[in-house]
N, C-alpha and C positions, 0 to 999 in steps of 0.2 A: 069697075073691077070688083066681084065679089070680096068679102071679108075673111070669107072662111076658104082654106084648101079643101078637097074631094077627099074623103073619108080611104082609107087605101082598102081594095077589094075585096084582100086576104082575110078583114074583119072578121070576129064572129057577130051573128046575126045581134045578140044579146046587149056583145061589148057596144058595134054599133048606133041601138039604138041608146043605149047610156050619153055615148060621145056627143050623140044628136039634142040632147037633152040640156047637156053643162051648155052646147052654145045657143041656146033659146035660152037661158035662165040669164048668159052675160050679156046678149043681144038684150033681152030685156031689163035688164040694169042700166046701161048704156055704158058702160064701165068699159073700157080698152082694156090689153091686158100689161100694161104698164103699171096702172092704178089697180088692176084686181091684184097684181103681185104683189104693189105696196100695201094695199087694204087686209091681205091675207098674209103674209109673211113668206108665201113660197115665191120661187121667183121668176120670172118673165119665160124663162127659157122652159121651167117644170112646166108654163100651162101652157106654153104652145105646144109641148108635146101630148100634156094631156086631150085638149080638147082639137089635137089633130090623130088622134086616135095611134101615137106611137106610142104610149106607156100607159098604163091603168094608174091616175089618181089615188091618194095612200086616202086613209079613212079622216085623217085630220087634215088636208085640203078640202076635201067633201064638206067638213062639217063648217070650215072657214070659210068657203065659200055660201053654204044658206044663212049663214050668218050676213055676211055681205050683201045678199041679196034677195034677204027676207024670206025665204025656203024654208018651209016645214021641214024639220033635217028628216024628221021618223022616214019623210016619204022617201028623200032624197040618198039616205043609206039604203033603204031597200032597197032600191033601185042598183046602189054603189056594188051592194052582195052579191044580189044576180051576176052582174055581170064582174066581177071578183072566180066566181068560181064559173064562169064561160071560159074567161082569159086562162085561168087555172089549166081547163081540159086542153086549152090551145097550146099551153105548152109542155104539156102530159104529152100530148100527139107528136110536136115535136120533137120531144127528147128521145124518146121510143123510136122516130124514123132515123134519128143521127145517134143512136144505139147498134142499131140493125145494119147503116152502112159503118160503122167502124166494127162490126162484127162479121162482115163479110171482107170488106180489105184484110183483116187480120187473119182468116182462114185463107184467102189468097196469099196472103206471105207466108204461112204456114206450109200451105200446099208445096210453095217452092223446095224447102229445108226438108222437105216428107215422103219426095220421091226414093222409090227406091232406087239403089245404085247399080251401076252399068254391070251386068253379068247376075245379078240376081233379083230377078224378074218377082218372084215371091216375095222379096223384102222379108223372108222371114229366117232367121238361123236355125237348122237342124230342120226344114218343111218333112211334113210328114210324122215325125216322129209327136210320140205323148209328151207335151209341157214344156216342148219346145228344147230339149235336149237332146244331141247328138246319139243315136245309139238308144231311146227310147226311154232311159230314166237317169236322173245321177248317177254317177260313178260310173257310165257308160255298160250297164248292163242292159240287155235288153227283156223283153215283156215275157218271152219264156223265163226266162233265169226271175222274173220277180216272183215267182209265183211260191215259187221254193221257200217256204219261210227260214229255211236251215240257212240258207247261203245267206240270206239279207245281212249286210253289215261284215260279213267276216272275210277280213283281209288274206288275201293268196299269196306265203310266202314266193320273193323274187331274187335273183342275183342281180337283178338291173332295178334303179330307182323307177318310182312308178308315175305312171303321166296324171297328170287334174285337169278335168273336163272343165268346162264355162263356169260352174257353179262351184268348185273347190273341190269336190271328191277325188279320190285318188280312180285312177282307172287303171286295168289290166294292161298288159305290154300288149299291140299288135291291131288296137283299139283306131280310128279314123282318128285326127287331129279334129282339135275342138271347132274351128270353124272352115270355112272352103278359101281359098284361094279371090274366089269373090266378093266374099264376104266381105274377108281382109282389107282388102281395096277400098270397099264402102266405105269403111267404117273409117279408113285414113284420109279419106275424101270429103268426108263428113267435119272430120276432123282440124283437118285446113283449112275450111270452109270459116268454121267457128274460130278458129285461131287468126285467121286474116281480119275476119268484123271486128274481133275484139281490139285486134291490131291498131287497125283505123279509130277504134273509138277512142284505145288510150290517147293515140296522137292528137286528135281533136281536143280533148278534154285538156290536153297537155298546152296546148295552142291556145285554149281559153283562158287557162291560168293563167299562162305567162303575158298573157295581152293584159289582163283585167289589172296584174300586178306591175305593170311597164319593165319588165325584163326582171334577170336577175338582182339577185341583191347588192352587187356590187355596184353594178350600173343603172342601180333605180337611180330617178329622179322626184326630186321632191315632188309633191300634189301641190299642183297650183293651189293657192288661197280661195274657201268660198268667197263668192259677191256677198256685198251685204245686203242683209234682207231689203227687200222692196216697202214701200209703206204701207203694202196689202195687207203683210204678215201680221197675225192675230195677235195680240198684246195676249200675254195668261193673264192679266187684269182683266180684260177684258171677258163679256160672257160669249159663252160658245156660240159661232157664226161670226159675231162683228170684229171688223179685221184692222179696222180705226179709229185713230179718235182727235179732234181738235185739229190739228194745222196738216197732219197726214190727210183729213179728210177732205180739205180744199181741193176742187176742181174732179172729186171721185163719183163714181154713179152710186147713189145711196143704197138701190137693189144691191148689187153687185158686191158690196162693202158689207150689207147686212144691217146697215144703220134704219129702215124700212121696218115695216109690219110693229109687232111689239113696242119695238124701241122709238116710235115716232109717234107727234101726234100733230092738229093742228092749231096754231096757236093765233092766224089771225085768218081771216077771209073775206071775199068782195065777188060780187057780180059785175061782170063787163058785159054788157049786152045779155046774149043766154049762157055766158058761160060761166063759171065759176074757177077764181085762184084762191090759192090755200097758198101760206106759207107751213112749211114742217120744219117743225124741228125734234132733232133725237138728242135727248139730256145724256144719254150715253155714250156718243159721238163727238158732243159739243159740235154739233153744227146744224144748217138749215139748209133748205132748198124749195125751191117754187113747183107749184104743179096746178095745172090748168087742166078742168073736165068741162064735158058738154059742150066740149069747140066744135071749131071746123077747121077743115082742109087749108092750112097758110094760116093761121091763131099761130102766137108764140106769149110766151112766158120769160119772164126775168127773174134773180134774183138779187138783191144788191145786200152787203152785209154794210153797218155804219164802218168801216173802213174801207170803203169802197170799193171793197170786192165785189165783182158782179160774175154770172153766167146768166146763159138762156136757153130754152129746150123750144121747138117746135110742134107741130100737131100734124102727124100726116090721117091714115086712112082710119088708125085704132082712136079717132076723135079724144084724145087726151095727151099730155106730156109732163115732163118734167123735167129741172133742168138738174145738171151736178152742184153739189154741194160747195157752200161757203162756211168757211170755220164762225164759231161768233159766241160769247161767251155764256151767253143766255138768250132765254125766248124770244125777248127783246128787241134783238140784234141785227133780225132782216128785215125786209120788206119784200113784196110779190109785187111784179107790174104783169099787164098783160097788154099787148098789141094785138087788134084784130085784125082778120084780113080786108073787111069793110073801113079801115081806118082809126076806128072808137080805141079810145084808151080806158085803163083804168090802175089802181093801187090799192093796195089792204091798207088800212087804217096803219096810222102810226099807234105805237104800243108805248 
């Protein structure tokens, strides 16, 4: 069964060969990525994405990793850049095509609200006339009558109040009314239209409220009490990332908790045949854990703390493991065993 998944198609040419690259640099480490998470401080899950080509690497994994595994960084950033601004343009392209279709649904909803209404095919008030006023200008004169600079403005005494056109002008008696018959209709069609959506949305909005707040105030019911926190939850003692410490961290995955990379080191080690156990311990954690490199297929790992706590981690195909965490008060405090699959045993030195 290969090691690695198929690089997904969509790739760019650039980003791909980068991806190609991190996994010859860990194949030739021999490094799983259990042990590259613990060695680098990101975690299990960040480099399987990376180097299965679902996320571009930040620039301080890149540099965590030639560390790890003796890489010229100089070379190895250049490399990280290029393909930094390929990834870039790939989701420039992207963005730009899911632009263009919410720029087309939104003209299609538009289009709906835009028709004109039934009896006036024109869609427009007053068609024909200049500026779109009944009668050809405000105040309902038309384009002979503007020409006369004498009459502009001056009101025609009346016995009967005088009508206003669309725009407020006063107009003469015997003038067409300001809009048609079809108009009129649009426009209250229109108007229903907006008055019904809005309708629905108050309701909705209304319905959420009252859900989010469990009814009125008379008949709220208390809020259940929060759970207490889990023993995941980050101590503000504690520095940012690590979520434990000491007897919370019994039986926790050391990545997972944060207790890893930085915060660990090794404090005692042994060869079993080819392979090699380490016990770790994080001062910051107060605890330890065993991890086994350069196995094979069926290896396992132990760890025992002097109060007889113990766990164990196995070795599948990423030829390394490690096991969860024993609380212990100091470096001291563990021991690493290793069983192989050939039968050989072995122990880190007592401390």
């Amino acid at each position: 069964m290969p090691r690695w998944k198929a690089l997904p198609d969509e790739l760019d040419p650039q980003v791909r060969e980068f991806a190609s690259q991190l996994r010859r640099l860990v194949d030739r480490s021999g490094l799983g990525i259990a042990a590259l998470a613990d060695r680098t401080g990101y975690s299990k899950t960040s480099w399987e994405r990376y180097l299965n080509g679902r996320l571009l690497p930040p620039k301080g994994a890149i540099l965590a990793l030639a560390e790890v595994t003796g890489t010229h960084p100089v070379h190895l950033t250049t490399m990280w850049e290029l393909a930094e601004r390929a990834w870039s343009r790939s989701e420039m392209r992207h963005d730009m095509t899911m632009e263009q279709i919410r720029i087309s649904q939104a003209r299609e909803a538009l289009g709906e609200f835009g028709r004109p209404p039934a009896g006036d095919p024109a869609g427009r008030r007053g068609a024909g006339a200049p500026g779109g006023f009944p009668g050809g200008f405000p105040g309902g004169r038309d384009a002979a009558s503007a020409g006369h600079g004498a009459d502009v403005g001056r009101p025609r005494p009346s016995a009967v109040p005088q009508g206003r056109g669309p725009a407020g002008p006063e107009q003469p008696p015997g003038h067409a009314p300001a809009a048609s018959p079809g108009q009129a209709r649009g426009r209250r069609r229109a108007t229903l239209v907006v008055a019904g959506v809005v309708g629905v949305l108050l309701v909705a909005a209304t319905a959420v409220l009252l859900t989010g707040l469990g009814g009125d105030g008379d008949d709220a019911k208390p809020v259940a009490a929060s759970p207490s926190p889990s023993p995941s939850t980050s101590d503000p003692a504690l520095p940012a990332g690590v979520k434990c410490a000491a007897d919370d961290c019994a039986g926790q995955d050391p990545e997972d908790m944060g207790c890893g990379g930085e915060f660990a080191k090794t404090v005692a080690s042994a060869t079993v045949g080819t392979a090699l156990i380490e016990v770790r311990y994080s001062e910051t954690c107060g605890a330890a854990w065993g991890r086994i490199t350069q196995a094979s297929v069926g290896d396992t790992v132990q760890i025992t703390s002097g109060a007889g706590e113990g766990h164990s981690g196995s070795v599948d195909a990423s030829m390394d493991a490690y096991t969860p965490m024993v609380a212990v008060p100091d470096a001291a405090g563990a021991t690493a065993c290793a069983t192989l699959a050939n039968g050989e045993t072995g122990c880190t030195p007592a401390q």
